[in-house]
C-alpha positions as CSV (number, residue, x, y, z in Angstrom):
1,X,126.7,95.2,104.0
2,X,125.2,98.2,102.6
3,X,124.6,102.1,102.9
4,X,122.4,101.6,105.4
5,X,119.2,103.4,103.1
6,X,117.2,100.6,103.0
7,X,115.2,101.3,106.4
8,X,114.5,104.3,106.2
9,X,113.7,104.4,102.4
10,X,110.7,101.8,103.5
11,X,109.9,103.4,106.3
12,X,109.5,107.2,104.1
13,X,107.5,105.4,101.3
14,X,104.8,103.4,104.0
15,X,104.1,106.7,105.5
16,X,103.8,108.4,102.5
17,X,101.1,105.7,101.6
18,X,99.0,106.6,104.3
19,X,100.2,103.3,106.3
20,X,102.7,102.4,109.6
21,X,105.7,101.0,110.0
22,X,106.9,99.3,113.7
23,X,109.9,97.0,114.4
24,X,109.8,95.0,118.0
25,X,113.1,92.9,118.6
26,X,113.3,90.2,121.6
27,X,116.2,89.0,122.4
28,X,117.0,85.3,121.7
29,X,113.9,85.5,120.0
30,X,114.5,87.5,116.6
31,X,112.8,90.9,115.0
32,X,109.1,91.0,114.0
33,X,108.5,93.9,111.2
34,X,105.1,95.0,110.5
35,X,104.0,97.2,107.6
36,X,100.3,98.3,107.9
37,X,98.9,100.2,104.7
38,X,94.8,101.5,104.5
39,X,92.3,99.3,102.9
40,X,90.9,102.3,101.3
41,X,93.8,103.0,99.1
42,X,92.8,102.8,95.1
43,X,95.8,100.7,93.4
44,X,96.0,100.6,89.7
């Protein structure tokens, strides 16, 4: 249970790093999230 921000918190912050965000769901089978950020991004 929650406000229901989470999601689209994560998803706001990965684009705003330059990267993509993608969620595939298969039933019986569970949900796969993928976060993809650039390489090229300078982290310090």
């Amino acid at each position: 249970e929650g406000t229901g921000l989470g999601l689209p918190l994560t998803i706001k912050l990965v684009e705003a790093h330059g990267g993509t965000f993608s969620i595939e769901s298969k039933k019986n089978a569970g949900t796969k999230v993928t976060i993809k950020l650039p390489k090229d991004r300078v982290l310090s």
